[in-house]
C-alpha positions as CSV (number, residue, x, y, z in Angstrom):
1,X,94.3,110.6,74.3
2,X,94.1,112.2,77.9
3,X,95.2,115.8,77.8
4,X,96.9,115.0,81.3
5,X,98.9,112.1,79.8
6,X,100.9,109.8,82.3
7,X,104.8,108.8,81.5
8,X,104.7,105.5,81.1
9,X,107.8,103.0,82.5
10,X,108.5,99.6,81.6
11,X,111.3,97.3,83.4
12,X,112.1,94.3,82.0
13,X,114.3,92.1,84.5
14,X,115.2,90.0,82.1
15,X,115.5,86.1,83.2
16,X,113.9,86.7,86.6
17,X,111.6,83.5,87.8
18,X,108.7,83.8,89.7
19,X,109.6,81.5,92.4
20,X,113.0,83.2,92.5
21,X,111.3,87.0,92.8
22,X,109.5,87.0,96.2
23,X,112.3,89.8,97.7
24,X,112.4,92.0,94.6
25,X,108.3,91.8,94.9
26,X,107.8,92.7,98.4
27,X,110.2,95.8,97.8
28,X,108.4,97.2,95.1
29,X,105.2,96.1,97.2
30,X,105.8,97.8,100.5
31,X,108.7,100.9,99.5
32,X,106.9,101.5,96.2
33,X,103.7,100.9,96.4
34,X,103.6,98.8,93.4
35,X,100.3,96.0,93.2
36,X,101.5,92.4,92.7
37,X,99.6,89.7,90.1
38,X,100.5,86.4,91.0
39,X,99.8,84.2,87.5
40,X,101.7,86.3,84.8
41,X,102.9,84.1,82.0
42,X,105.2,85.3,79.1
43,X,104.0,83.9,75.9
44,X,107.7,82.1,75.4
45,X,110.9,80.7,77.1
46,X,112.9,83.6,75.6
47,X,113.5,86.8,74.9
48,X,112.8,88.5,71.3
49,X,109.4,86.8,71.1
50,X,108.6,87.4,74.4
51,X,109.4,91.1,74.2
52,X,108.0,91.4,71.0
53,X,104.6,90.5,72.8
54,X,104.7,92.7,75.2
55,X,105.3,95.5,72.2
56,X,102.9,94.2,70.1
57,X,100.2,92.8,72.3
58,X,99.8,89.5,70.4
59,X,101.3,85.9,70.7
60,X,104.2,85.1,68.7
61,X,101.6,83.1,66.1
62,X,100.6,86.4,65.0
63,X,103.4,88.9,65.5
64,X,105.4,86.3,63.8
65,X,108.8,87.4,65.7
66,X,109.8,84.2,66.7
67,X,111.9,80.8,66.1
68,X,111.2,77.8,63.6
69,X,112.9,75.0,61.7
70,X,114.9,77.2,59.2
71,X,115.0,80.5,61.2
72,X,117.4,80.7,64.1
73,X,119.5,83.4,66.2
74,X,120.7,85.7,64.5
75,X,118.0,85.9,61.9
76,X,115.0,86.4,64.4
77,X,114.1,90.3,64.2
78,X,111.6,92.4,65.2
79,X,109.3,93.8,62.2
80,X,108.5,97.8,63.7
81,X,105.6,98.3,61.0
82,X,103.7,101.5,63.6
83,X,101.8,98.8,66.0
84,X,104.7,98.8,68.5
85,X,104.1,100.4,72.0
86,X,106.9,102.4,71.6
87,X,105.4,103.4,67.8
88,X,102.1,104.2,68.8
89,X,103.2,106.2,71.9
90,X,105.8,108.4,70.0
91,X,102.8,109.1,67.4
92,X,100.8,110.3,70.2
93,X,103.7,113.1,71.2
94,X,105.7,110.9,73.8
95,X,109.5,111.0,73.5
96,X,110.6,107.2,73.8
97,X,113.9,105.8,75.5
98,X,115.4,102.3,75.4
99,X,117.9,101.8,78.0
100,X,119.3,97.9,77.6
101,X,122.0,95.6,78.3
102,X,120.5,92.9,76.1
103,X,121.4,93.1,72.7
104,X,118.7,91.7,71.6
105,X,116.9,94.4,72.3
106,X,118.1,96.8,70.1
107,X,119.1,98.3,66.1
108,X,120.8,94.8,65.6
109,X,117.9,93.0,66.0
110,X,115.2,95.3,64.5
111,X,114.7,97.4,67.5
112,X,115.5,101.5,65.4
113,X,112.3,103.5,66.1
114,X,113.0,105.0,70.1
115,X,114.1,108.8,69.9
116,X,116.6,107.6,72.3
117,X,118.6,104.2,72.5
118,X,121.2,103.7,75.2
119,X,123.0,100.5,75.3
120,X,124.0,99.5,78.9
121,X,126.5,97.2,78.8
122,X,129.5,97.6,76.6
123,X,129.2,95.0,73.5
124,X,132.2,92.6,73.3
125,X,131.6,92.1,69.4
126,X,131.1,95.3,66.7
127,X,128.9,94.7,64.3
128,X,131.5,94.3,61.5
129,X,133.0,91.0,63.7
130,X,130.0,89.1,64.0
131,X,129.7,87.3,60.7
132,X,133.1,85.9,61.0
133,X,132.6,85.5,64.6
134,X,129.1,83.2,64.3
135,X,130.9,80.9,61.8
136,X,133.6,79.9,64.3
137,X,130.8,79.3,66.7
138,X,128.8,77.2,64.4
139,X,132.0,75.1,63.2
140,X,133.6,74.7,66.8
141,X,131.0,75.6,69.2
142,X,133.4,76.5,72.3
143,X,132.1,75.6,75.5
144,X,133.6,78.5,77.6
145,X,135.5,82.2,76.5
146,X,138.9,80.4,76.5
147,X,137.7,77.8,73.9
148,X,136.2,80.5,72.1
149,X,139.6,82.1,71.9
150,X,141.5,79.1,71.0
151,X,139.1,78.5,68.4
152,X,139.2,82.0,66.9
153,X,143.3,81.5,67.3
154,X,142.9,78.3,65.3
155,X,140.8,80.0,62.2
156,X,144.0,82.6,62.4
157,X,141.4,85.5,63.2
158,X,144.1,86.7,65.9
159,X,143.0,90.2,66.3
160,X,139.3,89.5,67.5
161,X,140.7,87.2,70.4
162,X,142.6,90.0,71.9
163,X,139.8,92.7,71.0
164,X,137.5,90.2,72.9
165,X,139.8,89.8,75.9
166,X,140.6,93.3,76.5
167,X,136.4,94.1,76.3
168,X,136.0,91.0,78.6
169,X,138.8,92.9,81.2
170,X,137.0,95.9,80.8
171,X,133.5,94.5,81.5
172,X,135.5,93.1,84.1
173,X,136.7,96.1,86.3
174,X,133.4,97.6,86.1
175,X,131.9,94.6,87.9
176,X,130.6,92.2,85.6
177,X,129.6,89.5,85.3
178,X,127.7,91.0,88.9
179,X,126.6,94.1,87.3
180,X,125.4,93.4,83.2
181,X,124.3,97.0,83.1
182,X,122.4,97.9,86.7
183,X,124.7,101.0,87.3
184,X,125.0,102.2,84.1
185,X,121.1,102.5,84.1
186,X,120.9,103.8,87.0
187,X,123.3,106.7,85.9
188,X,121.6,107.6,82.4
189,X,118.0,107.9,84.9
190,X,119.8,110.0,87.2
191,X,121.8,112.8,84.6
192,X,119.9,111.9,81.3
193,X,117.3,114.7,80.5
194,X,114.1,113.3,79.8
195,X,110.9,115.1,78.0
196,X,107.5,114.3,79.1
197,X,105.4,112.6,78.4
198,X,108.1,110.0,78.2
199,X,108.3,106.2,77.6
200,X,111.0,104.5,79.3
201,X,111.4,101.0,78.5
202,X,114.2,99.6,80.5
203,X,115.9,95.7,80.1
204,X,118.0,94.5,83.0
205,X,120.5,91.5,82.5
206,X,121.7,91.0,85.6
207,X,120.3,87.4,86.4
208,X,121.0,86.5,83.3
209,X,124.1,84.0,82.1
210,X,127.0,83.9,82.5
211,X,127.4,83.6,86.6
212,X,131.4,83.9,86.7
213,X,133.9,85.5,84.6
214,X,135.3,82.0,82.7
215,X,132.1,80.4,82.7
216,X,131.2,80.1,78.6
217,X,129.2,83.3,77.3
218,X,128.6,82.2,73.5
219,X,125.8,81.1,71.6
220,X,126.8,77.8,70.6
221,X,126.3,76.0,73.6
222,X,123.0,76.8,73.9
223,X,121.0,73.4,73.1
224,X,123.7,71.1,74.8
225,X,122.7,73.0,78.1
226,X,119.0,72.9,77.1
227,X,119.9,69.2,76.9
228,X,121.9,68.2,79.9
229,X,125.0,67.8,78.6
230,X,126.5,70.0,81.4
231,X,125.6,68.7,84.5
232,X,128.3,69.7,86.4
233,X,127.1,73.5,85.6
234,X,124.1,72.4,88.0
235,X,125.1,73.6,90.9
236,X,127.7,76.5,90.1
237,X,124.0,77.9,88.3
238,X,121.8,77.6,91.4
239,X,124.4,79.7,93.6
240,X,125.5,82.2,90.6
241,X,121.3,82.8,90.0
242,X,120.3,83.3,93.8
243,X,123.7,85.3,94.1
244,X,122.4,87.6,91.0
245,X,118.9,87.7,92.1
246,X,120.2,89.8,95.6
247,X,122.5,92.1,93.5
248,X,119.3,92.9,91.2
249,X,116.9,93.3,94.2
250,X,119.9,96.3,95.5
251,X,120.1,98.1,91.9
252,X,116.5,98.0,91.6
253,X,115.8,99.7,94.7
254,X,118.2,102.0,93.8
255,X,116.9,102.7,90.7
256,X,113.2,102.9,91.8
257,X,114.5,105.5,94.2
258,X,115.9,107.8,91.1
259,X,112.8,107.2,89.0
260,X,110.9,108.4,92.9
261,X,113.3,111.6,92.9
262,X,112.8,112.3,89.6
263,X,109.4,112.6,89.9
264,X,109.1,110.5,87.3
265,X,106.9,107.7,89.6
266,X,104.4,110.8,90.1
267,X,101.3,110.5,87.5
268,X,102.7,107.8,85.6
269,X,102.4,104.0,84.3
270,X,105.0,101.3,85.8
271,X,105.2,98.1,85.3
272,X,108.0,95.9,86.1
273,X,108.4,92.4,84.9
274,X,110.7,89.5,83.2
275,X,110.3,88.0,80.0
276,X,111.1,84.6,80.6
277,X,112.6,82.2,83.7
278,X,115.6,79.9,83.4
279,X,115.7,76.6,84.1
280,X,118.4,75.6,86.9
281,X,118.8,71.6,86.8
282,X,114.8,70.8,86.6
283,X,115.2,67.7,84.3
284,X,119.1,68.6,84.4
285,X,118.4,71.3,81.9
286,X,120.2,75.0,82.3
287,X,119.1,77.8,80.4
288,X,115.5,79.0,78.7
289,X,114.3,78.4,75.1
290,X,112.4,75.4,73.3
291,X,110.6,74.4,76.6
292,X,107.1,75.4,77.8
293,X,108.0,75.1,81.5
294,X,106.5,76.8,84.3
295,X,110.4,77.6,85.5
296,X,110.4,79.4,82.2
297,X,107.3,80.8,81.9
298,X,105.5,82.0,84.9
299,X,107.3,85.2,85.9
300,X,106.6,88.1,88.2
301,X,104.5,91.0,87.2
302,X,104.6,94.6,89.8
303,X,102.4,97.7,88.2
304,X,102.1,101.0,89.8
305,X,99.2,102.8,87.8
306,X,97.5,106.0,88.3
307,X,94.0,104.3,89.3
308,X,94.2,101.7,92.3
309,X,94.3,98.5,91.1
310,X,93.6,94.9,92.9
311,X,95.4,91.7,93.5
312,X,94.1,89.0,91.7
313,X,95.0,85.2,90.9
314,X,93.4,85.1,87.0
315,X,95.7,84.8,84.7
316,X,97.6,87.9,83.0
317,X,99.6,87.3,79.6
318,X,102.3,89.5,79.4
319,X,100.8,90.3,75.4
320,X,98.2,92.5,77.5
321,X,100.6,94.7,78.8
322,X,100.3,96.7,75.3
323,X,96.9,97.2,75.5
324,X,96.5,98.0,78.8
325,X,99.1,100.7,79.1
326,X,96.9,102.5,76.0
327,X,93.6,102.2,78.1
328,X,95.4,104.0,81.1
329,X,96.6,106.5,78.6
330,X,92.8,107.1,77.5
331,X,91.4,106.7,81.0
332,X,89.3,103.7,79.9
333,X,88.5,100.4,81.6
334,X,90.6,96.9,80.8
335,X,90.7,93.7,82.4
336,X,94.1,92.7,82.2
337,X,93.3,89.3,83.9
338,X,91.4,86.3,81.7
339,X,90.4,82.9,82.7
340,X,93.2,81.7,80.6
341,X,96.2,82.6,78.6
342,X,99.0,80.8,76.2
343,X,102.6,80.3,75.4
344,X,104.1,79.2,72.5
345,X,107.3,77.4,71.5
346,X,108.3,76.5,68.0
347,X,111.5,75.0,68.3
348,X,114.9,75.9,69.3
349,X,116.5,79.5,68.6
350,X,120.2,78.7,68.0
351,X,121.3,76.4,65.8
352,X,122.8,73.3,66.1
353,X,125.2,71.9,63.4
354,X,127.5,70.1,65.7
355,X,125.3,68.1,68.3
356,X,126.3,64.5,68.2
357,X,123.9,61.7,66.6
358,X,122.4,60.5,69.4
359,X,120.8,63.9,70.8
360,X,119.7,64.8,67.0
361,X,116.9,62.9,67.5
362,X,116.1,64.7,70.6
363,X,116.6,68.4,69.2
364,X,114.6,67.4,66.3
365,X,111.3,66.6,68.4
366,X,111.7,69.9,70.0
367,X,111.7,71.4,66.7
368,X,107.4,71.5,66.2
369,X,105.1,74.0,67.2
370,X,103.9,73.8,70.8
371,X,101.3,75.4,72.6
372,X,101.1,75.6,76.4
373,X,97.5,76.6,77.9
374,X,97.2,78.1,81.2
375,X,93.6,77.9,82.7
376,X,91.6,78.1,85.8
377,X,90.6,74.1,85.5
378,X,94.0,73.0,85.1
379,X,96.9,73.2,82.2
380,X,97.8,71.6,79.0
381,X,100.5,71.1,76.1
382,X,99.4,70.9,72.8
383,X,102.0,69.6,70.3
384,X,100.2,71.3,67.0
385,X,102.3,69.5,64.6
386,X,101.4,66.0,66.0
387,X,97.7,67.2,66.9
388,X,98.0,65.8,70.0
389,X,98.1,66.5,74.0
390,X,101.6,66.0,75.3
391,X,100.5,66.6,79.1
392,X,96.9,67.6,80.7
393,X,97.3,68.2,84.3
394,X,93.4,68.9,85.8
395,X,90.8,67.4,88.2
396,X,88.2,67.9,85.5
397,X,87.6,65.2,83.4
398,X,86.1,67.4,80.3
399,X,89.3,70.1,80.9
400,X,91.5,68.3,77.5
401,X,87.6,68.8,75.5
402,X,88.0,72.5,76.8
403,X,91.3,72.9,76.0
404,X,91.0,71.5,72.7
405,X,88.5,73.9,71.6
406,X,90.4,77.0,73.2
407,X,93.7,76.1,71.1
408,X,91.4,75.5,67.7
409,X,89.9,78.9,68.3
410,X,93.7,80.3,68.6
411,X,94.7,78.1,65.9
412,X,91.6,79.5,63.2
413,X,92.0,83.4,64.2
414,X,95.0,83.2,62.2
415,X,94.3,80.8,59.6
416,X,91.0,82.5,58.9
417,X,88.9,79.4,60.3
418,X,90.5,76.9,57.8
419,X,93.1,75.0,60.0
420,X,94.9,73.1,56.7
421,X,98.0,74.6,57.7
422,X,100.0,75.6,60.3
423,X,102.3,78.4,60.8
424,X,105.4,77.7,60.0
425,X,105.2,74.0,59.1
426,X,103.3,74.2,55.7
427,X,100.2,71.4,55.3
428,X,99.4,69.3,58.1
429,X,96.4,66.6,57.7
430,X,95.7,66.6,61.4
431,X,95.1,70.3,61.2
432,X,91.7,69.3,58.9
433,X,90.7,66.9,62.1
434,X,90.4,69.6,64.5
């Protein structure tokens, strides 16, 4: 490692689309002098997965921190095993900081191994209440914070209602749902003393859900929204995102400006990104999960490195961020762009005990391994279970032979070249026609 090692700062605007990012980008462009890449892709529509990418610097086939059949929210964890950024850098004499409103991103999810955690946005449930809490969801599945209540009044757990209201109120009078953790972040940068060299990774939540104060904040309804059961949310979405999208572009500038006065911006690595878009009525579908979407996928990418660095329109997977923060670190050359990169779906992350008959069906197609290719000839979904192209969009006739060969090759690094099974969905004769 370089004697004259750089901090390195990571911000993680969490549920930020690319078509929705063109402000925030053209601040950090022109105040910050930040270079933009125009085709980032995340390697999945949501967030542990994704992140764990960008920690591990593989796709979720091989970091294996992702969704399937029988493993669903709250049971998806990271694995720390000493390949993580944060790892690796604090084995190299950095001091590491997580500063996150997303509790997925943290001890409760497998997140331990940063000197110094900080979580930005007060949680409404301890970790004591959340067993009894994810039953009621799974046996009711309340559509909004009221019906959560109700439900939680129902199962005579009266105490955790009123704990949750009064955390709710709380939340409430310091600005959320508007802020999900901006100022609070903003603070621990400005007073928090920080050792160098120093790795910062920073989540922001504030265009995440919910959009208004009643508006449902739970995990259970989840997959209805994924499936259109809530049109009417349509339009209350669009307004709440673009409304969130402004308040983030502020609290970022703000917080750019204490990283700036810090000298913390001086000699160092930042990269600011999201880890997945939301979808907001495309198909009438709200939220992000299960689908390989461009509204869900593409997402912005700003870095700010110590050697100056091009715009380009190849492709960038956010699994390369890992590797190329290490080859700043060692003041070697790394292309961060390819001719093409991947995302990956393998079903839906929440459960979904209560969705009526005639959506079953539905939810249970979504529930197979997809893979979504992103290349300079055109794109493709590959359903891996089926063995068979769901969508090829291209002017090249030979592009599905191409693409066929590219998934295969992603397919055999990790079954060792013998493609009899597939991860996560045990033995699967197409696999041996590949």
């Amino acid at each position: 490692m370089s004697v004259d090692r750089p901090n390195v700062i990571i911000v993680v605007l969490d549920t930020l689309r690319k078509d929705y990012s063109k402000g925030i980008e053209e601040l950090l462009i022109r105040d910050f002098g930040f270079v933009g890449f125009e085709n980032a892709i995340s390697t999945s529509p949501w967030t542990i997965p994704s992140h764990a990418s960008m920690f591990t610097g593989l796709y979720p086939l091989y970091h294996r921190v992702h969704e399937s059949k029988s493993r669903k929210v709250p049971d998806v964890k990271f694995r720390e095993n000493g390949t993580y950024l944060h790892e690796v850098l604090a084995s190299v004499g950095y001091t590491t900081y997580l500063l996150t409103a997303n509790f997925f991103i943290g001890p409760d999810f497998g997140i331990r191994k940063f000197k110094e955690f900080r979580d930005t946005l007060k949680p409404l449930i301890e970790d004591r209440e959340r067993e009894e809490l994810n039953r009621v969801l799974k046996k009711y599945e309340p559509r909004n914070s009221l019906e959560l209540i109700w439900a939680l009044v129902k199962e005579k757990k009266f105490t955790l209602p009123i704990k949750i209201l009064l955390r709710l109120l709380d939340r409430y009078g310091e600005g959320w749902p508007r802020d999900k953790g901006a100022k609070v972040t903003e603070k621990l940068l400005l007073e928090m003393p920080v050792e160098r060299p120093a790795y910062i990774f920073i989540n922001l939540m504030e265009v995440h859900e919910p959009y208004s104060f009643l508006e449902g904040f739970t995990d259970a309804p989840v997959v209805k929204r994924l499936l259109g059961e809530e049109p009417e949310l349509v339009e209350k979405w669009k307004k709440g995102y673009g409304r969130q999208v402004r308040y983030l572009e502020k609290r970022l500038k703000r917080i750019m400006e204490v990283i700036e006065d810090r000298n913390l911006m001086e000699n160092s690595i930042v990269i600011v990104t999201s880890d997945h878009g939301q979808l907001l009525g495309e198909d009438n579908r709200l939220g992000h999960g299960v689908f390989l979407d461009d509204e869900l996928l593409r997402v912005p990418l700003l870095i700010k490195a110590r050697e100056e660095m091009e715009e380009t329109r190849n492709w960038v997977s956010l699994a390369k961020l890992k590797p190329f923060v290490l080859s700043q670190i060692k003041g070697e050359k790394f292309d961060l762009t390819s001719d093409y990169v991947l995302a990956e779906s393998f079903g839906t992350h929440y459960p979904y005990s209560n969705i009526s008959k005639d959506k079953l069906e539905i939810v249970e197609n979504l529930e197979k391994y997809r893979i979504k290719l992103y290349h300079n000839e055109g794109k493709a979904i590959f359903n891996v279970e089926d063995w068979t192209f769901e969508n090829v969009e291209s002017e090249n006739e030979n592009f599905e032979k191409k693409a066929r060969r590219i998934i295969v090759r992603h397919l055999s690094l990790f079954t060792g070249g013998n493609l009899s099974e597939t991860h996560g969905f045990g033995y699967n004769p197409h696999l041996q026609q590949g």
